[in-house]
C-alpha positions as CSV (number, residue, x, y, z in Angstrom):
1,X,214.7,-58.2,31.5
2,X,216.2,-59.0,28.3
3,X,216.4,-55.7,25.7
4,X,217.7,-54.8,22.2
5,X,217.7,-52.0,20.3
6,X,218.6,-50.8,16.9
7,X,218.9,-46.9,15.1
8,X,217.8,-46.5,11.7
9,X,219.0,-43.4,9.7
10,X,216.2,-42.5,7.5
11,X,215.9,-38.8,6.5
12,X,216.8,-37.2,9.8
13,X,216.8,-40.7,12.1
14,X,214.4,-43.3,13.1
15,X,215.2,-45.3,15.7
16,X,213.2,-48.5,16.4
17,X,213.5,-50.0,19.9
18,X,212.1,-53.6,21.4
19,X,212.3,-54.9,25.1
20,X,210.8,-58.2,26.2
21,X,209.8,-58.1,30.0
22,X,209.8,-60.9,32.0
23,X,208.7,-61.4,35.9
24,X,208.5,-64.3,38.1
25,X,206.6,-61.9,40.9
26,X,203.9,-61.0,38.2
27,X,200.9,-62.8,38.2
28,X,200.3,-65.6,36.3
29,X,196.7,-65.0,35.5
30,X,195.3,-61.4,35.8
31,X,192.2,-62.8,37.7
32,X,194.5,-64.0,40.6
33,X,195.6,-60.0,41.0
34,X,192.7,-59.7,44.1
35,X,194.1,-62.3,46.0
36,X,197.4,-61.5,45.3
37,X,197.1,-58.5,46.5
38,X,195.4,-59.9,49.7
39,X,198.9,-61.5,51.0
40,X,200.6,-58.7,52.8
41,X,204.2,-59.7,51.9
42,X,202.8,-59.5,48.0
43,X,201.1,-56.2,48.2
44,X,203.7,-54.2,50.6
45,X,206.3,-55.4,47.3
46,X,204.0,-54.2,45.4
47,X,203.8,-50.8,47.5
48,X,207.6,-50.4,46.9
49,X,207.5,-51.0,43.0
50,X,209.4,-54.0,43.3
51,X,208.0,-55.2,39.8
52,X,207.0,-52.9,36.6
53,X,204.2,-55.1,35.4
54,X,201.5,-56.7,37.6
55,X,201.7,-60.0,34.8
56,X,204.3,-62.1,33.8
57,X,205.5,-61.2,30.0
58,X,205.0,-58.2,28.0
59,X,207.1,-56.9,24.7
60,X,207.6,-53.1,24.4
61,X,208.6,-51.5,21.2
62,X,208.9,-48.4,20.3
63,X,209.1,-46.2,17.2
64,X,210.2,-42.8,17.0
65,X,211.3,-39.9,14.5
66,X,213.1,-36.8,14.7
67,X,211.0,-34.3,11.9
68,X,213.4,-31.3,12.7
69,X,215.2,-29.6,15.3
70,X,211.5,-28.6,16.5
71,X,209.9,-31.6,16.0
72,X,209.4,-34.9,16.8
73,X,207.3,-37.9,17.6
74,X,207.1,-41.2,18.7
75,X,204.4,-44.3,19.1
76,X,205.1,-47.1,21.6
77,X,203.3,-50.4,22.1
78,X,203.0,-52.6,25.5
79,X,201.8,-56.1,24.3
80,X,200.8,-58.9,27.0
81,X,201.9,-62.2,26.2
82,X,199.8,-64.2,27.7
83,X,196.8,-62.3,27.0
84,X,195.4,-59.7,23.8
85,X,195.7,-57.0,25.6
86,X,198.1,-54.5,25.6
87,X,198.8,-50.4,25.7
88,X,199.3,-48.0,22.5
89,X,200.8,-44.9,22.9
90,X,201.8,-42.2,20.3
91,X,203.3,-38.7,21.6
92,X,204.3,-35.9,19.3
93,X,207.3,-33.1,21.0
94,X,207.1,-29.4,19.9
95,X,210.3,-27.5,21.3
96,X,209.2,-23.8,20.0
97,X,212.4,-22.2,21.6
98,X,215.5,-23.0,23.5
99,X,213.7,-22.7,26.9
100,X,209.8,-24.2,26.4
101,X,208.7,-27.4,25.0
102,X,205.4,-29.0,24.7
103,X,204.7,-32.8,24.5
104,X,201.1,-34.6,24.1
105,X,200.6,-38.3,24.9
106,X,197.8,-40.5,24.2
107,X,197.6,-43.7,26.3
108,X,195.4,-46.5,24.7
109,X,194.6,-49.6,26.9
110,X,192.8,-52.6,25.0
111,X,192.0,-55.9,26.2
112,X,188.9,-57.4,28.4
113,X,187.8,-54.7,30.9
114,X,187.9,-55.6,34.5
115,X,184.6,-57.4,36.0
116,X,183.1,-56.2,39.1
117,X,186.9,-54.7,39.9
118,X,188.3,-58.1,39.2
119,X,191.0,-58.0,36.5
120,X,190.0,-60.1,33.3
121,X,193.6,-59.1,31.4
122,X,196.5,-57.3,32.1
123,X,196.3,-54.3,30.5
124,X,192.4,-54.0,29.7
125,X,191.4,-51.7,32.7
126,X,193.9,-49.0,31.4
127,X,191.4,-45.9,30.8
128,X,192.2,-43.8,27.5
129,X,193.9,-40.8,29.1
130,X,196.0,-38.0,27.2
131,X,198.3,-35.9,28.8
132,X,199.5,-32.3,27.7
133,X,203.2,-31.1,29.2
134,X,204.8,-28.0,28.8
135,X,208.1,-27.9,30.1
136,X,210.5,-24.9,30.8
137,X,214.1,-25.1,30.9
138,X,216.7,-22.7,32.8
């Protein structure tokens, strides 16, 4: 995995980050996932998360913004590169006292939805899915 990152200090600081993923495990061609999977040496590496994309290449960037000592926000992309598809994610933090917080994501998969369970891009079976976290601190 090759990474860089850079901080931009507008107003109260936005920082911009960009990672490009690479994995020679992946699969080359999200239609080859099923059979793939079928090999038991491939799936049991699977099983232990020895890879953090099923595909080959993907760039990650991120953009986020501190609004105030309360507030702040963030939208991240996953992009295939080898296919359209990709992930969108923005998420907005709410820390209304020292001891609570509150955090809502959005999770956006694009890209050609899976055919009869078989993978037609790497990220296009992603279901939209939002997520609401509160959080208490000792």
């Amino acid at each position: 995995m090759l990474g860089i990152s850079n901080n931009f200090n507008i107003g109260t600081g936005l920082k911009v980050l960009m990672e490009y993923h690479y994995s020679g495990f992946g699969a080359s061609d999200p239609k080859s996932l099923p059979s793939l999977l079928a090999i038991p040496s491939y799936s049991k590496r699977i099983q232990r998360g020895d890879t953090q994309i099923l595909g080959r290449q993907v760039l990650a960037g991120q953009v986020a913004y501190t609004f105030n000592e309360r507030w702040n926000g963030s939208f991240e992309v996953l992009q295939s590169l080898t296919d359209s598809s990709g992930v969108l994610l923005p998420s907005l933090s709410w820390d209304f006292s020292e001891r609570m917080s509150l955090q809502g994501a959005l999770f956006y998969g694009y890209g050609t939805a899976p055919e009869m369970g078989v993978p037609q891009s790497q990220f296009g079976g992603v279901p939209l899915t939002f997520i609401l976290k509160m959080s208490f601190y000792d």
